[in-house]
Phi, psi and omega in degrees: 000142180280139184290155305221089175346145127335126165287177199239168188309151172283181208263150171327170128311338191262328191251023189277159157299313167299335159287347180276318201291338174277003180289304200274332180286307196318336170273009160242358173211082171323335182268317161302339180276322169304278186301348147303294152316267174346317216257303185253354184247311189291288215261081183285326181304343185287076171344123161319067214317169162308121226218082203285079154121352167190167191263103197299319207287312182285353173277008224229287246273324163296288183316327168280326227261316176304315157336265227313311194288303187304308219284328190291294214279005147267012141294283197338311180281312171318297176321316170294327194263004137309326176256347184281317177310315192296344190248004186245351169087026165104316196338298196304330182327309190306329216287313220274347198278308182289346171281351177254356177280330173243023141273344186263331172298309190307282179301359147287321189283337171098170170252009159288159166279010172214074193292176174283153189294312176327274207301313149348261174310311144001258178301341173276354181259317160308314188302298173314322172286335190273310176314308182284339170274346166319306178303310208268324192266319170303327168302318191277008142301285183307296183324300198295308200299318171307331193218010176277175191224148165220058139284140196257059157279191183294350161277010195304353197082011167289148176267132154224150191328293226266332183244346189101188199304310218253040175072191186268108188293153176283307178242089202240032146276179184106144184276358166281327159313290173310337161286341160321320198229352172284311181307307175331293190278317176291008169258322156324290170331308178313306169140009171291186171288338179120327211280085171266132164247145142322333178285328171295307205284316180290346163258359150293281186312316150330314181304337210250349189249331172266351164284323195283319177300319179323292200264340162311321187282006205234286173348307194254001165275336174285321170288310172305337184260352174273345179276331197249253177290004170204043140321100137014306180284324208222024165300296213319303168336054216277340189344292208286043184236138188279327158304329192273339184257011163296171199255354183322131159295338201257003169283281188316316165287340176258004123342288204277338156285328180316308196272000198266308181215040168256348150216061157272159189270358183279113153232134201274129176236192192247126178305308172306351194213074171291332180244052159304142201071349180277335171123238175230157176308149200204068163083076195265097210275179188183092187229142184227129176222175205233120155290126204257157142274113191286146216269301210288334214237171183248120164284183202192129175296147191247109198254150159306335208279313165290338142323290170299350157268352151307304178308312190288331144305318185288343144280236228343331144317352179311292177313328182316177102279169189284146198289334185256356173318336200045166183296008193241358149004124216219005187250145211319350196273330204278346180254044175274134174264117168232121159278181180232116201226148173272131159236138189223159190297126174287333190300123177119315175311130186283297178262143139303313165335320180301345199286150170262084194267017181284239140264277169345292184295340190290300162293168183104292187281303205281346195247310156271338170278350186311295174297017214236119177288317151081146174220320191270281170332079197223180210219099225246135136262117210268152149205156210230157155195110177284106165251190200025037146099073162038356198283350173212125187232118181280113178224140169240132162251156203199119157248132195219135162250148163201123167192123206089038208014058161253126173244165188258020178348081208230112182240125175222119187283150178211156188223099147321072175321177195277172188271141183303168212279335170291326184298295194320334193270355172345306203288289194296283193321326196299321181295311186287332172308251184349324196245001162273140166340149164309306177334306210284318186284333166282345170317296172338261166263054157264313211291351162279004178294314185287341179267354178303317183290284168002282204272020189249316164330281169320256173356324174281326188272338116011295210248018173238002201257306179324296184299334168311299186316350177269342194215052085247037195247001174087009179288327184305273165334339190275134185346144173283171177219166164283111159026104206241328168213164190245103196303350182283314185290317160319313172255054186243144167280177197302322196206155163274186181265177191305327169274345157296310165320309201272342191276307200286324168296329169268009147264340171309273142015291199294325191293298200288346171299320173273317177320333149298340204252322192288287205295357191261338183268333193273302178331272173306316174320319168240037158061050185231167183260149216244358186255357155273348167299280167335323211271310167315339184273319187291327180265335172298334167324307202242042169098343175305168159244168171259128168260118177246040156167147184237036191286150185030041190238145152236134150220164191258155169257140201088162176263007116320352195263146154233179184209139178204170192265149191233358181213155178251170167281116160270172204321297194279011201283333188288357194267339195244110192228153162259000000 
């Protein structure tokens, strides 16, 4: 049979799936888009975490670029509902009780996905409560624009305390007469005059018709950048991606740093957080065996460094597909990656610069922590294996110590989750926008009307506290730090599906088999014994502990079991043995 094609290169880190959909959340989730700014922009001092699999710097440079257009198109509307009070005489003021009423739904319920049912009930009653008053003041808005007079009889729309805008009504129970009298008194309340014209209640509705186009059009400009530069078709492209060519200077320099030390093997890390970015921990191992000397054999010092050159052919071997496999053979195992990476402490650099990311200093480090039992220092064999389009990512770090003719084994699995499921619907939200009926899209945005002066509000004030925080808060300047979160861990779902699940074990299963079978080899090989190593891998495998003897010991088994001694030793027992 002929042999196997090349697997062909993985796909970039700037052109990963997993950096687009995160490209695309910034436009969709503003509290991820904040802390991404906070995280790589606000905080320059901050060392990059490790970026397994995409490129921080366009998820940053998508994240500013999403800034800048909500903070314009929330100018816009504050501006529009600023000339609308002022031209309606206060009219709009009532309009702001319901929109804060469901800004206030939002912020009781929170941003988990499963809040306790009070802050539920809660916000759905505010939230509804907030529609119907909306509903209730957009109708005496129509009613008034539709059936007001502006003569200046007693119907003129002058307000008066006892009867309303319209004089003494023949019958003034009813709800029209009360939609009738609303308007009047909440512009009183405001600080108008009293004085409702139909021309006001109509330059209300303008107003509401120029709000509604406003977030349709911020809207379909978020479907155009999902249609265009972050197109499937046209990521890969970062030239032509319009975020990347902002002029920001201090953009373009923590850009050319980002990229610079996000994925070197050298990591500068935060003592509280060392494996920032790798994801979450996994069945995390930690084994001590006593190097025995096998009887048949001449023992021979045993170096770290000669372990880890054991091991490492042996996962390179990983990468094979099976001999009957054929040439189109697609799994994941075959793009595994393995290095060797340092990891040192951020602490003690005068600058970020100061970090020693060169090559030279890098062998340097990798040469003395190899051998180094070490605490601050330590010294790693990563192997990575990026599936489903990078979007779920597997790091095993693998350590190996001996001393005291003792050796140490320390594989600590770390899991990257899939990117969360709104971000992955991106494509799809953007595509049902574009493709709905007018109806459905102006439907859309009017239901974003009652809620705009609010969140636009926020939102300007958001984005003026960031610019303070730029410019006094000392970050240019400030001690360098580590890494404090990782925008790839930011946008990870809590869990995968099941076949994702079944993926991270079986790659994991294939890593740690061979890192045993690599150290169980390096063991015999030089002439030690190999069976408590074994006995140990097997039970640690499968959940277990190792017991190494179980003389005068009581325990128990099961999750159910107990155990307790029903007899003592007395004074003569080592003398009566059986």
């Amino acid at each position: 049979m002929p042999p196997a094609t090349p697997a062909p290169p993985p796909t970039p880190p700037h052109a990963s799936e997993a950096t687009r959909l995160l490209c695309a959340g910034s436009y969709l989730d503003s509290a991820y888009r904040d802390r991404v700014i906070e995280e790589l922009h606000l905080n320059e001092q901050r060392i990059v975490a490790p970026s397994l699999g995409l490129d921080a710097a366009r998820v940053l440079a998508h994240a500013l670029r999403a800034r800048r257009l909500e903070l314009a198109w929330a100018g816009a509307i504050v501006g529009l509902w600023v000339v609308g009070l002022l031209a309606t005489d206060m009219l709009l003021a009532g309009y702001l009780l319901p929109g804060l009423m469901l800004a206030l739904a939002a912020g009781v319920r929170g941003g988990d996905d499963n809040p306790p049912v009070a802050r539920r009930l809660s916000a759905f009653v505010m939230r509804w409560l907030g529609r119907v008053v909306f509903a209730v003041f957009l109708v005496a808005t129509v009613v008034l624009a539709f059936t007001g007079t502006d003569d200046d009889s007693s119907s003129s729309g002058t307000y008066d305390p006892t009867y309303g805008p319209y004089g003494p009504p023949e019958d003034s129970s009813g709800f029209g007469a009360f939609l009738k009298e609303l308007l009047p008194g909440l512009s009183q309340l405001a600080g108008g005059d009293g004085t409702v014209h139909p021309l006001q209640a109509w330059l209300a509705l303008v107003l509401f018709v120029a709000v509604a186009l406003c977030t349709g059009a911020q809207r379909s400009q978020f479907a155009r950048a999902l249609d265009g530069e972050l197109a499937p078709a046209r990521f890969a492209d970062a030239a032509s991606d319009p975020a990347e060519s902002a002029e920001s200077r201090r953009f373009q320099r923590l850009k050319e740093r980002i990229r610079l030390e996000q994925h070197k093997p050298l990591i500068m890390y935060q003592e509280a957080h060392p494996f920032c970015g790798a994801g979450a921990a996994y069945d995390t191992w930690v084994l001590a065996v006593e190097l025995r000397s096998d009887e048949s054999k001449k023992a021979r010092p045993l170096s770290n460094r000669t372990v880890l050159d054991t091991i490492r052919p042996l996962l390179e071997g990983l990468r094979l597909p099976a001999e009957y496999a054929g040439e189109a053979v697609r799994d994941r195992l075959r793009w595994l990656e393995i290095d060797e990476c340092v990891f040192l402490p951020a602490e003690g650099l005068a600058r970020r610069e100061e970090a020693p990311y060169d090559q030279s200093a890098f062998e340097a480090h990798r040469a003395r922590a190899v051998e180094e039992g070490a605490e601050k220092r330590r010294h790693f064999l990563r192997v990575r294996v990026g599936g489903w389009e990078e979007e779920l990512v597997v790091t095993v770090f693998v350590r190996v110590h001996t001393q005291g003719r003792m050796l140490m084994l320390e594989i600590a699995p770390h899991v990257l989750q899939p990117i969360r499921a709104d971000f992955k619907d991106a494509d799809r939200t953007a595509h049902r926008f574009r493709s709905n009926s007018a109806l459905g899209q102006a439907t859309w945005a009017v239901g974003q009307v009652p809620g705009s002066a609010i969140r636009s509000v926020v939102t300007l004030c958001q984005g003026a506290a960031h610019g303070w925080q730029s410019l006094t808060g000392g970050y240019g300047n400030a001690l360098p730090e580590g890494p404090a979160l990782s925008v790839r861990e930011l946008g990870a779902a809590p869990s995968g599906s099941l076949f994702q699940q079944m993926d991270v074990d079986r790659y994991l299963r294939s890593v740690q088999d061979r890192i045993a079978h690599g150290v169980r080899t390096a063991l015999a090989a030089h002439g030690y014994r190999t069976g408590e190593f074994v006995q140990k891998v097997v039970n640690i495998s499968n959940g277990g502990v190792h017991i190494d003897s179980v003389k005068d010991s009581t325990f128990a088994v099961g999750a159910n079991a107990r155990a307790a001694s029903t007899t003592q030793r007395g004074p003569d027992d080592d003398d009566h043995r059986g």
